[in-house]
C-alpha positions in Angstrom: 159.8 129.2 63.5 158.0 132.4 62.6 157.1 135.3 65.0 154.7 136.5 65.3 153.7 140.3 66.5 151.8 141.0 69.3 148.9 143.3 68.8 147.1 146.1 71.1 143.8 145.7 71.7 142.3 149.0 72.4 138.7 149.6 72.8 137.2 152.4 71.7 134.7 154.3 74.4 132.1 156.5 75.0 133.2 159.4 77.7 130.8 158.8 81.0 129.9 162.5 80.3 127.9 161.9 77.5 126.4 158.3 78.9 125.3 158.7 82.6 124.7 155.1 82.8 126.3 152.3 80.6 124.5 149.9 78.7 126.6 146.9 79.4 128.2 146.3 82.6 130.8 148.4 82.6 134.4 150.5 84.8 135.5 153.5 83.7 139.2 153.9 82.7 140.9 156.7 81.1 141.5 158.0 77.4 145.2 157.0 76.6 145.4 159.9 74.4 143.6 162.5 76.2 142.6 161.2 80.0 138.8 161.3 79.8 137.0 159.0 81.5 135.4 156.6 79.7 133.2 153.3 80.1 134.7 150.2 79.0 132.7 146.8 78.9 133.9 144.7 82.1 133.9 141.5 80.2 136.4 142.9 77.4 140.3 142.2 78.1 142.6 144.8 76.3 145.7 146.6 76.4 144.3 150.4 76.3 141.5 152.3 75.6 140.9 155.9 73.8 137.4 157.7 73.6 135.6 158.5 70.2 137.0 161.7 70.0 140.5 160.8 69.8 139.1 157.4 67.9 137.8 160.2 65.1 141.3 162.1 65.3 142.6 159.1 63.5 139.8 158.0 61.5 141.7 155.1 58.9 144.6 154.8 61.0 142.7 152.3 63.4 141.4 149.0 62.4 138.0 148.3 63.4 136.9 145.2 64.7 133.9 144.4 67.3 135.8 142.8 70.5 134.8 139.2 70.4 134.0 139.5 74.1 132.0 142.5 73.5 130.2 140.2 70.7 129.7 137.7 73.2 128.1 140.0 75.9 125.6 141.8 73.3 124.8 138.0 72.7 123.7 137.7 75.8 121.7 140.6 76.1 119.4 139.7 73.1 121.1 141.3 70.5 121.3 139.3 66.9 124.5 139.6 65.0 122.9 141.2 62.3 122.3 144.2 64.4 125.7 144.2 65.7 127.2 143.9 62.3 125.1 146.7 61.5 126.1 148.7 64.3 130.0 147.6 63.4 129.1 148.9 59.7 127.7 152.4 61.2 131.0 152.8 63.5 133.1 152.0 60.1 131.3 154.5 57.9 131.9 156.8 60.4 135.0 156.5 61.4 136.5 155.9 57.7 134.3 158.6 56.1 135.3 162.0 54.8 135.4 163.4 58.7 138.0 160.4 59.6 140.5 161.3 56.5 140.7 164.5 58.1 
Protein backbone atom coordinates (compact mmCIF):
# COMPACT_ATOMS: atom_id res chain seq x y z
CA UNK A 1 0.00 0.00 0.00
CA UNK A 2 1.39 3.34 -1.01
CA UNK A 3 1.25 6.61 1.01
CA UNK A 4 0.37 9.09 0.17
CA UNK A 5 1.41 12.89 1.31
CA UNK A 6 -0.83 15.15 2.75
CA UNK A 7 -0.84 18.57 1.14
CA UNK A 8 -1.52 22.28 2.59
CA UNK A 9 -4.06 24.05 1.14
CA UNK A 10 -3.31 27.65 1.62
CA UNK A 11 -5.23 30.31 0.02
CA UNK A 12 -3.82 33.20 -1.10
CA UNK A 13 -5.67 36.66 0.06
CA UNK A 14 -6.17 40.03 -0.44
CA UNK A 15 -5.32 42.26 2.91
CA UNK A 16 -8.93 43.91 4.18
CA UNK A 17 -6.85 47.19 3.84
CA UNK A 18 -6.86 47.30 0.37
CA UNK A 19 -10.59 45.70 -0.04
CA UNK A 20 -13.01 47.43 2.35
CA UNK A 21 -15.65 45.03 1.46
CA UNK A 22 -15.12 41.46 -0.05
CA UNK A 23 -16.60 40.29 -3.07
CA UNK A 24 -17.55 36.79 -1.93
CA UNK A 25 -18.80 36.12 1.39
CA UNK A 26 -15.98 36.22 3.23
CA UNK A 27 -13.92 36.13 7.45
CA UNK A 28 -10.84 37.58 7.88
CA UNK A 29 -7.91 35.48 9.10
CA UNK A 30 -4.37 36.30 9.38
CA UNK A 31 -1.16 36.13 7.05
CA UNK A 32 0.81 33.00 8.22
CA UNK A 33 3.86 34.68 7.19
CA UNK A 34 3.41 38.09 8.13
CA UNK A 35 -0.12 38.55 10.38
CA UNK A 36 -2.04 40.83 8.16
CA UNK A 37 -5.43 40.49 8.07
CA UNK A 38 -6.83 39.13 5.22
CA UNK A 39 -10.25 38.00 3.60
CA UNK A 40 -10.68 34.46 2.95
CA UNK A 41 -13.78 33.05 1.04
CA UNK A 42 -16.13 31.40 3.85
CA UNK A 43 -16.98 28.49 1.65
CA UNK A 44 -13.14 27.44 1.07
CA UNK A 45 -11.69 24.81 3.65
CA UNK A 46 -7.78 25.05 4.03
CA UNK A 47 -4.95 24.64 6.17
CA UNK A 48 -3.50 28.40 6.11
CA UNK A 49 -3.61 31.40 4.41
CA UNK A 50 -0.77 34.13 3.33
CA UNK A 51 -1.62 37.57 1.63
CA UNK A 52 -0.34 38.57 -1.92
CA UNK A 53 2.51 40.11 -0.69
CA UNK A 54 4.12 37.34 0.94
CA UNK A 55 2.30 35.12 -2.08
CA UNK A 56 4.81 37.48 -4.47
CA UNK A 57 7.86 36.89 -1.97
CA UNK A 58 7.81 33.47 -3.34
CA UNK A 59 6.65 33.77 -6.67
CA UNK A 60 7.47 29.91 -8.33
CA UNK A 61 7.79 28.34 -5.13
CA UNK A 62 3.85 28.08 -4.76
CA UNK A 63 1.73 26.08 -6.91
CA UNK A 64 -1.21 27.73 -8.20
CA UNK A 65 -4.46 26.25 -8.40
CA UNK A 66 -8.08 27.97 -8.12
CA UNK A 67 -9.74 26.34 -4.82
CA UNK A 68 -12.39 24.11 -6.26
CA UNK A 69 -14.71 25.60 -3.67
CA UNK A 70 -13.79 28.94 -4.57
CA UNK A 71 -14.61 27.65 -8.30
CA UNK A 72 -17.77 26.57 -7.16
CA UNK A 73 -18.85 29.89 -5.35
CA UNK A 74 -17.81 32.18 -8.49
CA UNK A 75 -20.16 29.62 -10.21
CA UNK A 76 -22.76 30.70 -8.36
CA UNK A 77 -22.34 34.22 -8.61
CA UNK A 78 -22.55 34.23 -12.55
CA UNK A 79 -19.12 33.87 -13.29
CA UNK A 80 -18.22 31.47 -16.50
CA UNK A 81 -15.12 29.37 -16.20
CA UNK A 82 -13.62 31.00 -18.94
CA UNK A 83 -13.33 34.07 -16.98
CA UNK A 84 -12.12 32.41 -14.07
CA UNK A 85 -9.55 30.55 -16.00
CA UNK A 86 -8.61 33.73 -17.23
CA UNK A 87 -8.39 35.39 -14.03
CA UNK A 88 -6.26 31.95 -12.83
CA UNK A 89 -4.02 32.70 -15.96
CA UNK A 90 -3.52 36.56 -14.85
CA UNK A 91 -2.71 35.44 -11.08
CA UNK A 92 0.00 32.86 -12.75
CA UNK A 93 1.58 35.39 -15.06
CA UNK A 94 1.94 37.40 -12.23
CA UNK A 95 3.05 35.50 -9.79
CA UNK A 96 5.61 33.38 -12.00
CA UNK A 97 6.81 36.46 -14.00
CA UNK A 98 10.18 38.18 -13.77
CA UNK A 99 8.87 40.01 -10.30
CA UNK A 100 8.11 36.35 -8.75
CA UNK A 101 11.76 34.95 -9.65
CA UNK A 102 12.93 37.63 -7.63
Amino acid sequence: MAETEAREVIMICTPTARLPRPHVPSHREACRECGAEVWVDSGAAHTACICTDCALERGRALCLAIHPDVRARLRGLGWTDDRIDRIHGYARAIMHGPRGEG
